[in-house]
mmCIF file of the C-alpha atoms, coordinates in Angstrom:
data_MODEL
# 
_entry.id   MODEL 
# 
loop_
_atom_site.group_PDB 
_atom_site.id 
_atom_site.type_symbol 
_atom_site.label_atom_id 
_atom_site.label_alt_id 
_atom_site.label_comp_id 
_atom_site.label_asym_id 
_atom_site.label_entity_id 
_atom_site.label_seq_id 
_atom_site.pdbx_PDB_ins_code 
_atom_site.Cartn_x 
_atom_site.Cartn_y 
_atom_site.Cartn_z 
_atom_site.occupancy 
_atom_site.B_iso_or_equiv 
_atom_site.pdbx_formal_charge 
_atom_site.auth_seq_id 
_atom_site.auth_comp_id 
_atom_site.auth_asym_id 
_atom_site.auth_atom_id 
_atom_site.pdbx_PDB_model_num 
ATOM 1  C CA . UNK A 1 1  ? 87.425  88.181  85.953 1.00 0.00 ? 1  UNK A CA 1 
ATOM 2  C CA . UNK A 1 2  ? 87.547  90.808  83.354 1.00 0.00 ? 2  UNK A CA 1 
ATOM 3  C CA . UNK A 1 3  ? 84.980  91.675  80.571 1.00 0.00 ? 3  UNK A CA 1 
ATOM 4  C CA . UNK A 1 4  ? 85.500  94.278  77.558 1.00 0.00 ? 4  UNK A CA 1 
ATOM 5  C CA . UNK A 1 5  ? 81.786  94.877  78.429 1.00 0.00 ? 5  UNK A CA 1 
ATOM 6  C CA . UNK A 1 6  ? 79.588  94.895  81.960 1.00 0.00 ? 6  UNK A CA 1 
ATOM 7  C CA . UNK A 1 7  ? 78.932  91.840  84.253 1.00 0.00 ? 7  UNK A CA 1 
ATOM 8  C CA . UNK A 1 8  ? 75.186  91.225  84.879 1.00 0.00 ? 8  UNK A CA 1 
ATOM 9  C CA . UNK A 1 9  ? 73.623  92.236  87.727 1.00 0.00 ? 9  UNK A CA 1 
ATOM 10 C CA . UNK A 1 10 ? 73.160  88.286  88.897 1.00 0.00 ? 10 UNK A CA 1 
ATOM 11 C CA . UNK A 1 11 ? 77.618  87.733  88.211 1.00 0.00 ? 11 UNK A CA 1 
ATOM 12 C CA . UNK A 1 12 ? 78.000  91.033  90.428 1.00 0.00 ? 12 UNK A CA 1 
ATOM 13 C CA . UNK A 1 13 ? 75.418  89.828  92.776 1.00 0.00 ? 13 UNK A CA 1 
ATOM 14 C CA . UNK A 1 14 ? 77.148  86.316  93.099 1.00 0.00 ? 14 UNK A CA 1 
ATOM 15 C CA . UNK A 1 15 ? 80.869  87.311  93.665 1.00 0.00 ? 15 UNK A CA 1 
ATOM 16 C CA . UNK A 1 16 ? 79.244  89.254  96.088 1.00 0.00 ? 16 UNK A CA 1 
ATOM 17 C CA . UNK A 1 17 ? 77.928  85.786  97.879 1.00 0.00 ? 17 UNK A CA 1 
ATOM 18 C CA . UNK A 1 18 ? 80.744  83.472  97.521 1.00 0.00 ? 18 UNK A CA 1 
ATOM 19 C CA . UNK A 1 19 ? 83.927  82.753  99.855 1.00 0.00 ? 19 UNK A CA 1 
ATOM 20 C CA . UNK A 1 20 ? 86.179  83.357  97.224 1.00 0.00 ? 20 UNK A CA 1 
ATOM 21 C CA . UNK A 1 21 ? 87.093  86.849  96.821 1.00 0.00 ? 21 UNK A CA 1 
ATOM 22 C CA . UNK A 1 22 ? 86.682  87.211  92.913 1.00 0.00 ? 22 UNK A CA 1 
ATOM 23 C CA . UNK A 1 23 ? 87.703  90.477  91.253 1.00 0.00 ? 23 UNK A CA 1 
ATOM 24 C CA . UNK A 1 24 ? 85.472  91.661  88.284 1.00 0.00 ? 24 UNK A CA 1 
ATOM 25 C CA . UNK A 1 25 ? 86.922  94.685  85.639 1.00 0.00 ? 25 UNK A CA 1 
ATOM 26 C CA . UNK A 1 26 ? 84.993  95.860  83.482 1.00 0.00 ? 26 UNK A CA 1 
ATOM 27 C CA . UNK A 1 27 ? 85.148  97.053  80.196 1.00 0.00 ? 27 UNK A CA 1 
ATOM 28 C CA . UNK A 1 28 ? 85.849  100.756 81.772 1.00 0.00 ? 28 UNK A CA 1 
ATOM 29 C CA . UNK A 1 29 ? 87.859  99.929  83.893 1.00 0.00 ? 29 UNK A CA 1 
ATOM 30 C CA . UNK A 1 30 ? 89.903  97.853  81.795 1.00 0.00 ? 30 UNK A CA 1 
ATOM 31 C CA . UNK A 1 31 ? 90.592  100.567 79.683 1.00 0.00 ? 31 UNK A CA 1 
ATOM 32 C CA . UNK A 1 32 ? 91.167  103.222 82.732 1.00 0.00 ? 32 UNK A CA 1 
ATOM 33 C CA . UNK A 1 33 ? 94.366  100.112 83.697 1.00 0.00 ? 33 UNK A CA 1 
ATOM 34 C CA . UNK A 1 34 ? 95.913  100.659 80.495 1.00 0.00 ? 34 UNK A CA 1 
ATOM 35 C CA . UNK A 1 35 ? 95.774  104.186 79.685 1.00 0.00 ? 35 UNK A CA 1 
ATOM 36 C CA . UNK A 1 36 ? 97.378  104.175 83.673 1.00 0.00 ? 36 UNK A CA 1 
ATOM 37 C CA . UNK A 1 37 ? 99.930  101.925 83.074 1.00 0.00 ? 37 UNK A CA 1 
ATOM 38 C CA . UNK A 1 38 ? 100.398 102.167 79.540 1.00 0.00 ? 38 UNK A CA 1 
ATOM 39 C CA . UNK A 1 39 ? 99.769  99.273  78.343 1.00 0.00 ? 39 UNK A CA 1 
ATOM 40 C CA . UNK A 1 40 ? 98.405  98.355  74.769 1.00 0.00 ? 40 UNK A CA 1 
ATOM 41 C CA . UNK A 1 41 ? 97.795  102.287 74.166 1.00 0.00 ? 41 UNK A CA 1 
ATOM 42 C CA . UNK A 1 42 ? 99.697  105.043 72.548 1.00 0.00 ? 42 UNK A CA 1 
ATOM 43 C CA . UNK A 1 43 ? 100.117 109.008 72.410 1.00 0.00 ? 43 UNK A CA 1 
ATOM 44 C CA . UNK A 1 44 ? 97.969  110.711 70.165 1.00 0.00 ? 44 UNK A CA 1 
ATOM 45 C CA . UNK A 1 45 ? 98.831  113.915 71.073 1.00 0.00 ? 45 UNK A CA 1 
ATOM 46 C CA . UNK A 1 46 ? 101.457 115.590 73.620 1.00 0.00 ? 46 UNK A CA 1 
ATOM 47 C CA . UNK A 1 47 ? 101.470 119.321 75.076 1.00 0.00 ? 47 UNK A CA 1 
ATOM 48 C CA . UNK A 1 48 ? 104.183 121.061 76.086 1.00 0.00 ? 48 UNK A CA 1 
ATOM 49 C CA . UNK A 1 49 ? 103.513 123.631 78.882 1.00 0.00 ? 49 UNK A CA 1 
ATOM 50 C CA . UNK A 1 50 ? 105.916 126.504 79.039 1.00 0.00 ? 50 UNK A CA 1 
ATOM 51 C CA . UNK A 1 51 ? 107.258 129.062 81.465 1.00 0.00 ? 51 UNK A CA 1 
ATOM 52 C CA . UNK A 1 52 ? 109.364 132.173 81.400 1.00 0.00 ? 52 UNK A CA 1 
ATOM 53 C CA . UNK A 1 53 ? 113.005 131.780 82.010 1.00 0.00 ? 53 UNK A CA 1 
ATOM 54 C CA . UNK A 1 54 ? 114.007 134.308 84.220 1.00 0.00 ? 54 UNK A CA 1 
ATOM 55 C CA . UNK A 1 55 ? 117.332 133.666 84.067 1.00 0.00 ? 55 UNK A CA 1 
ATOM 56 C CA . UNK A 1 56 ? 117.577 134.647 80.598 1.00 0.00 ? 56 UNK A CA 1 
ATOM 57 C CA . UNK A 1 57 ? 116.137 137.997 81.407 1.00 0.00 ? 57 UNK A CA 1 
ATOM 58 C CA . UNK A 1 58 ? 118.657 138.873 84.300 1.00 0.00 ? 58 UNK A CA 1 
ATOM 59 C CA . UNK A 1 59 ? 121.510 141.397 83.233 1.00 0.00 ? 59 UNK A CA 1 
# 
């Protein structure tokens, strides 16, 4: 089951109980799954990270 909010303490409490395995996501957690796997997000901003060459430095 997934929420864009939080499950009540008596839905977590009862998933808990049953024979069924049920799977709840939250609204955190749904939104930790697509910033992993990209889905349904985009890049605001990108860094590059840099290093010397040494190569270019060699005579």
């Amino acid at each position: 089951m997934i929420t864009t909010s939080q499950f009540s303490r008596g839905v977590i409490e009862y998933a808990d109980k049953i024979d069924k395995r049920i799977v709840l996501i939250n609204g955190q957690q749904l939104a930790e799954l697509m910033i992993d796997c990209g889905i349904g997000v985009s890049d605001v901003v990108t860094y590059s990270v840099k290093r010397v060459d040494q190569d270019y430095f060699e005579a």
